[in-house]
Structure formats: structure tokens, C-alpha cells
C-alpha positions in Angstrom: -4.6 13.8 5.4 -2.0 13.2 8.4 -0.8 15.4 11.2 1.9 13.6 12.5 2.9 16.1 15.4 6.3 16.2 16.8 8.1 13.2 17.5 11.7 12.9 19.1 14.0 12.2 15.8 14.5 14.6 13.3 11.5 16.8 14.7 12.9 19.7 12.9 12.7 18.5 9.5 9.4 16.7 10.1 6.6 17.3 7.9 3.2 19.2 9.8 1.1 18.0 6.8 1.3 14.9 5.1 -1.0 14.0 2.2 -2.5 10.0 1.4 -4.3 9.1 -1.9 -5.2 5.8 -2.9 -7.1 4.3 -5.8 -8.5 1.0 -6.6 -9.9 -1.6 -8.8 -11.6 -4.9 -9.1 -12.3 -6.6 -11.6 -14.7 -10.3 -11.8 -14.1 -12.3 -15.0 -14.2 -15.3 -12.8 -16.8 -15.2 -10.2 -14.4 -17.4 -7.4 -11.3 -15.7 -8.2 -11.7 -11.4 -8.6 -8.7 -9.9 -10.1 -7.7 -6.1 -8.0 -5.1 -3.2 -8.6 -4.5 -0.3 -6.4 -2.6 2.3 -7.2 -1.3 4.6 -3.5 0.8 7.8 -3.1 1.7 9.7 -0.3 4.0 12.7 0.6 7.0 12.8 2.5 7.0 13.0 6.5 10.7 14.8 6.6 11.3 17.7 4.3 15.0 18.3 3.0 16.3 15.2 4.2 17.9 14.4 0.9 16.9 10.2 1.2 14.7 9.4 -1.4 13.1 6.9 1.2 12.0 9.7 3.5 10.1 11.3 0.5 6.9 10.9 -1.4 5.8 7.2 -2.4 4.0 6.1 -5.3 3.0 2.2 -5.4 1.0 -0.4 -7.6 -0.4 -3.7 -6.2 -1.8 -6.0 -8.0 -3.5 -9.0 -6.9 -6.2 -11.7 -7.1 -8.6 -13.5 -4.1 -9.9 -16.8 -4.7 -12.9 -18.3 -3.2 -12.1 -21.8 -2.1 -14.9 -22.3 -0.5 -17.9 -20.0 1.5 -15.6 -20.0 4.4 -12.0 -20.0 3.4 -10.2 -16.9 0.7 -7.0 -17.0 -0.2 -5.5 -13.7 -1.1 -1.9 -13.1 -3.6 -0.5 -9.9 -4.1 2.6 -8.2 -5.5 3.2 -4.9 -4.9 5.6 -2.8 -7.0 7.3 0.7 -6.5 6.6 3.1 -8.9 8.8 6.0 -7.6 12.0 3.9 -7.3 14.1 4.1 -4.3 11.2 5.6 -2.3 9.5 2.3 -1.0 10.7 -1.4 -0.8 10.9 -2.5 -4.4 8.8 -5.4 -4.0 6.6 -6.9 -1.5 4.5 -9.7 -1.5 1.2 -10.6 0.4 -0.4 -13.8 1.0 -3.5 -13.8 3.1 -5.7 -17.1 4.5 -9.1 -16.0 5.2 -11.3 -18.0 7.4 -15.1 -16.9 7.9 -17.0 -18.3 10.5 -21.0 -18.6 10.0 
């Protein structure tokens, strides 16, 4: 749950609630290399704006980690809009973990 407040552009059509929901999974056929989804949604911050982008989003991303070593994670994800037109169509994520002992 946001309260964004007022902000200088578009402040009248600016949302005073907005709502966030996400839900995930993991799952560990291979021990080094977990398999995740998660599924996220929000509302809209502007109301009556008539852009599809300025509404509510509903997104899927679906990735896997692998376990190089103890130390170093690599992480691949692509994440794909559900609710066309309301989010970038598709993203991708790479990540390079390092842990240090």
C-alpha cells in the first residue's frame, strides 16, 4: 500500500492510494541452479489519464540462480508483461553475486 502525496506534475489526476501485490515461487530440482517465478501487480498512480502506461500493471518473471561456487551466484531473468501496453514488454536481468566470508 502507497501514499504517494502530491507531487508537482499532473497532481490533480494523481492517485491518493495506490495498491502493490506480489507473489512468488521457487522451485529446486537442481540443488546449484533454483528455478523462480513471480507474478506482481499494482494500480495506477494517475486516474483518467487515458495512457494505458499510467494505469495498473500486471507482470511475470521468470528466472533461475546458479551456484557457481559458495561465493559467486549468477542470476537470469526475463520478465514479461501481462497487461500489454502497461509496462515495458520485456526486460531482462542478469545479476553477479559475490559473497564474501
Amino acid at each position: 500500500l502507497l501514499f504517494p502525496g502530491t507531487g508537482d506534475i499532473l497532481s490533480e489526476l494523481q492517485e491518493d492510494t495506490v495498491f502493490f501485490g506480489s507473489l512468488g515461487a521457487q522451485w529446486r530440482h537442481w540443488q546449484s541452479a533454483p528455478i523462480k517465478a513471480q507474478l506482481e501487480w499494482h494500480t495506477g498512480f494517475y486516474k483518467d489519464s487515458g495512457l494505458r502506461y499510467l494505469g495498473d500493471v500486471l507482470q511475470l518473471t521468470f528466472g533461475a540462480s546458479w551456484e557457481i561456487s559458495p561465493t559467486l551466484h549468477f542470476d537470469f531473468a526475463i520478465a514479461e508483461d501481462i497487461k500489454e501496453e502497461a509496462s515495458p514488454d520485456v526486460n531482462f536481468h542478469f545479476t553477479l553475486r559475490v559473497r564474501t566470508p
